[in-house]
DSSP file (Angstrom, degrees, kcal/mol; ACC not computed):
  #  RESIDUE AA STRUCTURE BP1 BP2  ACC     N-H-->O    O-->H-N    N-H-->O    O-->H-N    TCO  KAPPA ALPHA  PHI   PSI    X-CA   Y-CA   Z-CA
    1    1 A X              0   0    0      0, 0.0     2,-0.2     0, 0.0    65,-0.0   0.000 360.0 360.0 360.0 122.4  -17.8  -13.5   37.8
    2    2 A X        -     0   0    0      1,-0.1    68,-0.0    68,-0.0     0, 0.0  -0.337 360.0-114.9 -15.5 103.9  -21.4  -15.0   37.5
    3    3 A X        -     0   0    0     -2,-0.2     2,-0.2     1,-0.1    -1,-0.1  -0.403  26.4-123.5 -59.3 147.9  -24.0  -13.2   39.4
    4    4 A X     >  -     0   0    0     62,-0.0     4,-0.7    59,-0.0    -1,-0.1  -0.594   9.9-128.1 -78.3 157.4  -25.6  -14.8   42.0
    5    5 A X  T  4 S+     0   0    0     -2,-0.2    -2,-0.1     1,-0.2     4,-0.0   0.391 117.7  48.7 -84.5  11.6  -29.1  -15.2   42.1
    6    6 A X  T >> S+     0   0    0      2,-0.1     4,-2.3     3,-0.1     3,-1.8   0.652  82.5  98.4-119.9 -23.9  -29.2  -13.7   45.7
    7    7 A X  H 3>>S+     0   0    0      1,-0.3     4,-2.6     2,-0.2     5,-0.6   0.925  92.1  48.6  -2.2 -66.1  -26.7  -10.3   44.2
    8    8 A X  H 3<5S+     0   0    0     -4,-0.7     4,-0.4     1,-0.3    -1,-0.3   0.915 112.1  46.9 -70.6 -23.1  -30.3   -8.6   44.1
    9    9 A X  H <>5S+     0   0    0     -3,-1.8     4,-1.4     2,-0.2    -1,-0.3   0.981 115.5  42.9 -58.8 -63.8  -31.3   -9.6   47.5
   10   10 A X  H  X5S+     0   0    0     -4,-2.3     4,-0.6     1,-0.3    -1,-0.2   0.353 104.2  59.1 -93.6  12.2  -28.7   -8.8   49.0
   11   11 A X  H  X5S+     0   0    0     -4,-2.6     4,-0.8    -5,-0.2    -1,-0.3   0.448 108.4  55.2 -81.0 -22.3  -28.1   -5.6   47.3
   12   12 A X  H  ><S+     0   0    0     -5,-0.6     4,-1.4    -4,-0.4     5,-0.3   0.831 108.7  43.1 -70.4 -38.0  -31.7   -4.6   48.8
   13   13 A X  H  X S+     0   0    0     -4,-1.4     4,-1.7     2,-0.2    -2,-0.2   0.868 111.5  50.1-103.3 -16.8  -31.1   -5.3   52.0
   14   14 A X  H  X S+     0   0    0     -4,-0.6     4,-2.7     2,-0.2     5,-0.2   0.935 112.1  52.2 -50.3 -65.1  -27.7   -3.7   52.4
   15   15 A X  H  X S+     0   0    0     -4,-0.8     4,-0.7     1,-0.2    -2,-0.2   0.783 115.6  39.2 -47.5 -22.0  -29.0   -0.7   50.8
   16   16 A X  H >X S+     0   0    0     -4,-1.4     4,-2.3     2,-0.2     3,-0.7   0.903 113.4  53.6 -91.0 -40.4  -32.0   -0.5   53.3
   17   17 A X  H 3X S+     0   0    0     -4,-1.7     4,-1.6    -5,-0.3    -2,-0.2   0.828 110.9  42.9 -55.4 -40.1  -30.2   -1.4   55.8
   18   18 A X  H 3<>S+     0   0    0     -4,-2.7     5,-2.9     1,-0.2    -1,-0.3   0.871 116.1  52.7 -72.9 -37.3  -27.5    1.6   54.9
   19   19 A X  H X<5S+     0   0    0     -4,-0.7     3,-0.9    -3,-0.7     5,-0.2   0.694 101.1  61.6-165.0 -60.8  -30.7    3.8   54.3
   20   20 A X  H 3<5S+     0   0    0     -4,-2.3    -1,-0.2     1,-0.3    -2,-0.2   0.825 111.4  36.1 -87.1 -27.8  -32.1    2.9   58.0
   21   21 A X  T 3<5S-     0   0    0     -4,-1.6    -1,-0.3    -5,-0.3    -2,-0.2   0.399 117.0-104.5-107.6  19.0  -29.1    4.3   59.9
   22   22 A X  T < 5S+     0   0    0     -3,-0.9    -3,-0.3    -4,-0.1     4,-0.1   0.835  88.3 108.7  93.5  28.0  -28.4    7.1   57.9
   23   23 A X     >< +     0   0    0     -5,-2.9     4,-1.8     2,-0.1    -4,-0.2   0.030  29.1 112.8-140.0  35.5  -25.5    6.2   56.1
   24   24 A X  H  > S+     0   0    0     -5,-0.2     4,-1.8     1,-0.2    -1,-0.1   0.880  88.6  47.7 -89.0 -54.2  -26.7    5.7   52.7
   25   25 A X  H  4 S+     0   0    0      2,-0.2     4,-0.4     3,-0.1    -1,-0.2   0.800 111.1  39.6 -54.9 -31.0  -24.5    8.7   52.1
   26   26 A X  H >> S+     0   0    0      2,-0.2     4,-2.5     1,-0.2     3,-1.1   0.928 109.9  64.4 -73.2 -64.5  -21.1    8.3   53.7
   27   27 A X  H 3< S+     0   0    0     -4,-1.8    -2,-0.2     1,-0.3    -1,-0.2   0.469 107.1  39.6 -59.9   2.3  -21.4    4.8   52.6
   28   28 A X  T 3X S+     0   0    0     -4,-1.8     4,-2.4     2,-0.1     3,-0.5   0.691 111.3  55.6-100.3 -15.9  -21.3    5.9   48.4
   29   29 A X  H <> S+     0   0    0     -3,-1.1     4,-1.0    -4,-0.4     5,-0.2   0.799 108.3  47.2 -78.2 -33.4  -18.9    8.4   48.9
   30   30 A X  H  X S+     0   0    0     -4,-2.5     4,-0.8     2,-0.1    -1,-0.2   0.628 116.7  44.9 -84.1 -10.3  -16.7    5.6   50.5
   31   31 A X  H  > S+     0   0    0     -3,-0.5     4,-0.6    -5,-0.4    -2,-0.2   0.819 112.2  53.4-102.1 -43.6  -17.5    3.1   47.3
   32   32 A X  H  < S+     0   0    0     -4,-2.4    -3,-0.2     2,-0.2    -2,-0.1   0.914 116.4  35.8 -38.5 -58.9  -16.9    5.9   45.1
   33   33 A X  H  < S+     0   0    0     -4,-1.0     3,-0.4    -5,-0.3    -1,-0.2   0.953 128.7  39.6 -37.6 -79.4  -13.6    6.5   46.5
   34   34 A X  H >< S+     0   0    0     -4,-0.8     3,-1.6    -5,-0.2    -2,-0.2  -0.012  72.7 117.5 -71.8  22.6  -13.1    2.8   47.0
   35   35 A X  G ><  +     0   0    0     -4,-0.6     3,-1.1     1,-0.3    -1,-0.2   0.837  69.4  48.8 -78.7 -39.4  -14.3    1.4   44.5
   36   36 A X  G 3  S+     0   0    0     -3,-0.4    -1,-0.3     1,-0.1    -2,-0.1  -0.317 109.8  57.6 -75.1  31.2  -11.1   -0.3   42.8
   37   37 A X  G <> S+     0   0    0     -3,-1.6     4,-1.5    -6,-0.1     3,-0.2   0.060  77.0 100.3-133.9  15.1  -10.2   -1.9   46.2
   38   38 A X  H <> S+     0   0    0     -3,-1.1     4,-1.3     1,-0.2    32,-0.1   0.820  78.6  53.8 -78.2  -9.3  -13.6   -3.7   46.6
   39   39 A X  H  > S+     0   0    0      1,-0.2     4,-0.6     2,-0.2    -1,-0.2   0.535 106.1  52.9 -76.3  -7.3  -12.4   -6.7   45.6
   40   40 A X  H  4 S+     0   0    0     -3,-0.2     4,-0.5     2,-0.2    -1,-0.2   0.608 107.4  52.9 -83.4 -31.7   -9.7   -6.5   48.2
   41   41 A X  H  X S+     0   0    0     -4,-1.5     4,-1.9     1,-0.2    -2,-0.2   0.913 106.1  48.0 -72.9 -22.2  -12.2   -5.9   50.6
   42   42 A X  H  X S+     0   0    0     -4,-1.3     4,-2.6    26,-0.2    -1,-0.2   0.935 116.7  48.4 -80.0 -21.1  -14.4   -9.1   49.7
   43   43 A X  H  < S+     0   0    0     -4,-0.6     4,-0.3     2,-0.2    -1,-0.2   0.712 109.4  49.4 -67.6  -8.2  -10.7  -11.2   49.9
   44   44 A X  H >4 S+     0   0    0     -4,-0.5     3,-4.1     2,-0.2     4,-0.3   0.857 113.5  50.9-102.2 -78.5  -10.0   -9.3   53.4
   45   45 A X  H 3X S+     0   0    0     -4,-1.9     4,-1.3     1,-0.3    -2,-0.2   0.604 106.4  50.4  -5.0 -75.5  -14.0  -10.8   54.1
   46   46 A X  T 3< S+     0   0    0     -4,-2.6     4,-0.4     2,-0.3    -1,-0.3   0.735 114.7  47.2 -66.9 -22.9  -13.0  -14.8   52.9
   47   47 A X  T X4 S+     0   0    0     -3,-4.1     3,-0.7    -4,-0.3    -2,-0.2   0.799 113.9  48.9 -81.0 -76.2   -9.8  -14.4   55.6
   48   48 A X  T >> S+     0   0    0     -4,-0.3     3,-1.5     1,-0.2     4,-1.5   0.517  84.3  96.0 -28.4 -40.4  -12.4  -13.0   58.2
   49   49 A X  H >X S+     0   0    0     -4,-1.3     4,-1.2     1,-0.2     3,-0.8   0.729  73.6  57.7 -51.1 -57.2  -14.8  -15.7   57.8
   50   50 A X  H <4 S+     0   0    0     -3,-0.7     3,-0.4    -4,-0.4    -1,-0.2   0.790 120.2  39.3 -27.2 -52.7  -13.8  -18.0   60.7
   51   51 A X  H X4 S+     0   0    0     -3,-1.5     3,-1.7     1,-0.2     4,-0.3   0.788 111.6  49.2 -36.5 -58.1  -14.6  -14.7   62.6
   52   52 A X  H <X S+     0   0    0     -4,-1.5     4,-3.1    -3,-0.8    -1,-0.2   0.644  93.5  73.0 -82.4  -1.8  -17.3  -13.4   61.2
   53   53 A X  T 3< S+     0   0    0     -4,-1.2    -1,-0.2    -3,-0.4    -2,-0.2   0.372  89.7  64.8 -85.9 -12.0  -19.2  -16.7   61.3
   54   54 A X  T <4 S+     0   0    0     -3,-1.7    -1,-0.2    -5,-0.2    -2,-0.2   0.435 117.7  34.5 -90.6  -3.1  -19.5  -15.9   65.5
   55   55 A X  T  4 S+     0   0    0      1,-0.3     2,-0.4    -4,-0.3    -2,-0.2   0.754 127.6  15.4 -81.1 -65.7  -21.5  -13.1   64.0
   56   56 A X  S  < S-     0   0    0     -4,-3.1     5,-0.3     1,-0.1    -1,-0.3  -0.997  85.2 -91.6-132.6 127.6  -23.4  -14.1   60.8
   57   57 A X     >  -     0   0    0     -2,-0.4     4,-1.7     1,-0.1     3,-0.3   0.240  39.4-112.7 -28.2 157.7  -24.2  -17.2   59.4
   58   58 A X  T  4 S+     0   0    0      1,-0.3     4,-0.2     2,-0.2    -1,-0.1   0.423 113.0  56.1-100.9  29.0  -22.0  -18.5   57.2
   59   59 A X  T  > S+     0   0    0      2,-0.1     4,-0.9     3,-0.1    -1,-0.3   0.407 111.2  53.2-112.5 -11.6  -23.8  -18.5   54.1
   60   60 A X  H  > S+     0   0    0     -3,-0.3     4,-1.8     2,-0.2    -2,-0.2   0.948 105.0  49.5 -64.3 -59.3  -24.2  -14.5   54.8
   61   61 A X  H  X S+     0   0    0     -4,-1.7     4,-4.0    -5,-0.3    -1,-0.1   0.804 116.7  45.8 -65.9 -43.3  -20.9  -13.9   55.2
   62   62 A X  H  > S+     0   0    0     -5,-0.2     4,-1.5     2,-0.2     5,-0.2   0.975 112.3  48.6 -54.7 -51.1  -20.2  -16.0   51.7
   63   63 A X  H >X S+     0   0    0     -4,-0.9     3,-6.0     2,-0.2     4,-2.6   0.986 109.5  53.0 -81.4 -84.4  -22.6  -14.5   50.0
   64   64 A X  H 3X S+     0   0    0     -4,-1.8     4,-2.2     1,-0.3    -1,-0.2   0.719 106.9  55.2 -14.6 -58.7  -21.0  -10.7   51.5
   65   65 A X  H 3X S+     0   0    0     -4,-4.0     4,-0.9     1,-0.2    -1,-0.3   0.631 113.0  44.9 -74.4 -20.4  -17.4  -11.6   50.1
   66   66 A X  H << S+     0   0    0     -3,-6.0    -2,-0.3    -4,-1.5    -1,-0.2   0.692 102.4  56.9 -84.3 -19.0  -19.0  -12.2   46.6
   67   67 A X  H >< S+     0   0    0     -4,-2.6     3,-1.7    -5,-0.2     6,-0.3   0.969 109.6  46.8 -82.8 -48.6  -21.0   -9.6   46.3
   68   68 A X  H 3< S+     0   0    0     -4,-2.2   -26,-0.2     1,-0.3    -2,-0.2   0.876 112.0  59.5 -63.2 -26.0  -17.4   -7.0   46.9
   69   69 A X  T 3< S+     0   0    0     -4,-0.9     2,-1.4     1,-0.1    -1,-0.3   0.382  85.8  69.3 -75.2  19.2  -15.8   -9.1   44.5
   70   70 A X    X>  -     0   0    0     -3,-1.7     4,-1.5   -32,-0.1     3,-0.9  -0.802  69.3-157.6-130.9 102.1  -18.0   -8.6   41.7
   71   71 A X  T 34 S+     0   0    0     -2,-1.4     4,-0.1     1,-0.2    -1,-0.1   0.318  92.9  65.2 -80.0  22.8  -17.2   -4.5   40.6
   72   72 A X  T 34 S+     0   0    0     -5,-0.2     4,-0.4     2,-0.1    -1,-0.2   0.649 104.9  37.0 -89.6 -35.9  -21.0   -5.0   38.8
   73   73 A X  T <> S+     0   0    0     -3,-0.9     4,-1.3    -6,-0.3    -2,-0.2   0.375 112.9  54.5 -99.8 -24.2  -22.9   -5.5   42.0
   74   74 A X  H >X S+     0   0    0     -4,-1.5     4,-2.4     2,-0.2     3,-0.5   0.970 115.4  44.8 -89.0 -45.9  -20.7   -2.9   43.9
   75   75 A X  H 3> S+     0   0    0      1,-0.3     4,-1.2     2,-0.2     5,-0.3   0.858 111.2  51.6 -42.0 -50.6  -21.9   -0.4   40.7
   76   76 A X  H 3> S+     0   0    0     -4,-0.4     4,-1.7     1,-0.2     3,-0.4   0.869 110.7  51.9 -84.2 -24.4  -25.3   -1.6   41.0
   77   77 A X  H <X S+     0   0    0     -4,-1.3     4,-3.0    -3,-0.5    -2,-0.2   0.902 115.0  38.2 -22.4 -69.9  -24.8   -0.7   44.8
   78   78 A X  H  < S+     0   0    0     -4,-2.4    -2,-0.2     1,-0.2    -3,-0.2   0.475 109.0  58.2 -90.8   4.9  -23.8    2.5   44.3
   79   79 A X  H >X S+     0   0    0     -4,-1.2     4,-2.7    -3,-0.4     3,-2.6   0.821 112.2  46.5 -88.8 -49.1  -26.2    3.4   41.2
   80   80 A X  H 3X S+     0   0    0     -4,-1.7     4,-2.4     1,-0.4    -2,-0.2   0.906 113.8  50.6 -71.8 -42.1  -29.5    2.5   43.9
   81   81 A X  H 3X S+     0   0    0     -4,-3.0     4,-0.6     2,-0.2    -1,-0.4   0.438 114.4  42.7 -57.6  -8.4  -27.6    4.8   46.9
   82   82 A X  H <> S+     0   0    0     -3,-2.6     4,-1.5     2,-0.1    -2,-0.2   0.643 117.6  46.6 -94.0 -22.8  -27.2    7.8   44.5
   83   83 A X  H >X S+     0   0    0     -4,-2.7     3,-1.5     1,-0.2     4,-1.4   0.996 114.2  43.4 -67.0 -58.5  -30.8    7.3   43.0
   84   84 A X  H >X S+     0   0    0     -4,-2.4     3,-2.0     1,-0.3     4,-0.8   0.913 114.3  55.3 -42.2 -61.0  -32.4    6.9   46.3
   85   85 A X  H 3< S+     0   0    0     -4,-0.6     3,-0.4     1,-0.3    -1,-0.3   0.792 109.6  51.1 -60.6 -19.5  -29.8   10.2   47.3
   86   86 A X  H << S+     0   0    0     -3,-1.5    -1,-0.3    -4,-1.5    -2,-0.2   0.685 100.1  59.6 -53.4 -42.2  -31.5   12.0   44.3
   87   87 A X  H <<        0   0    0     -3,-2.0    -2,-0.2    -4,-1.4    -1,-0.2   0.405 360.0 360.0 -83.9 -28.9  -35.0   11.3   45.4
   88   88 A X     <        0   0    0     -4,-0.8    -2,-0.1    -3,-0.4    -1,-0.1   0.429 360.0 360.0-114.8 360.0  -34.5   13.3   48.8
C-alpha cells in the first residue's frame, strides 16, 4: 500500500494523543500483541464509518482505516511508542 502523505501526521498525533492520557504503554503492548490483526481492525473501521462520521469527520475516519491497514505505519507506530517508552 502507498503511504499517505498525512501517515506522518497522523502518526504524531495519535501518538501524542496516546502519550497525553497515559496510554502510550498499554496501547504498544496491544499492537505488539495485535499486530497481525491490524488490518482487520482498519476493515472493522471502513464498516464503522457511517457511525463514526457522527463522531469524526469523515476524512479522519478515512484516513484512520488506512493508516491500520498499512503494517508499515502500524510498525512505525509502535517503533515511536517504544522509543518515547525508552526515554522515560
Amino acid at each position: 500500500m502507498t503511504q499517505s502523505p498525512n501517515h506522518d501526521l497522523l502518526l504524531d498525533q495519535i501518538a501524542t494523543a496516546l502519550k497525553q492520557r497515559g496510554l502510550a504503554s498499554v496501547a504498544l503492548a496491544f499492537l505488539e500483541v495485535g499486530q497481525p490483526l491490524a488490518f482487520i481492525g482498519g476493515q472493522l473501521i471502513w464498516l464503522a464509518q457511517p457511525a463514526m462520521r457522527l463522531l469524526w469527520p469523515q476524512a479522519r475516519v478515512r484516513h484512520i482505516a488506512q493508516f491500520m491497514e498499512d503494517p508499515a505505519a502500524v510498525r512505525s507506530l509502535m517503533n515511536v511508542l517504544a522509543a518515547d517508552e525508552a526515554s522515560v
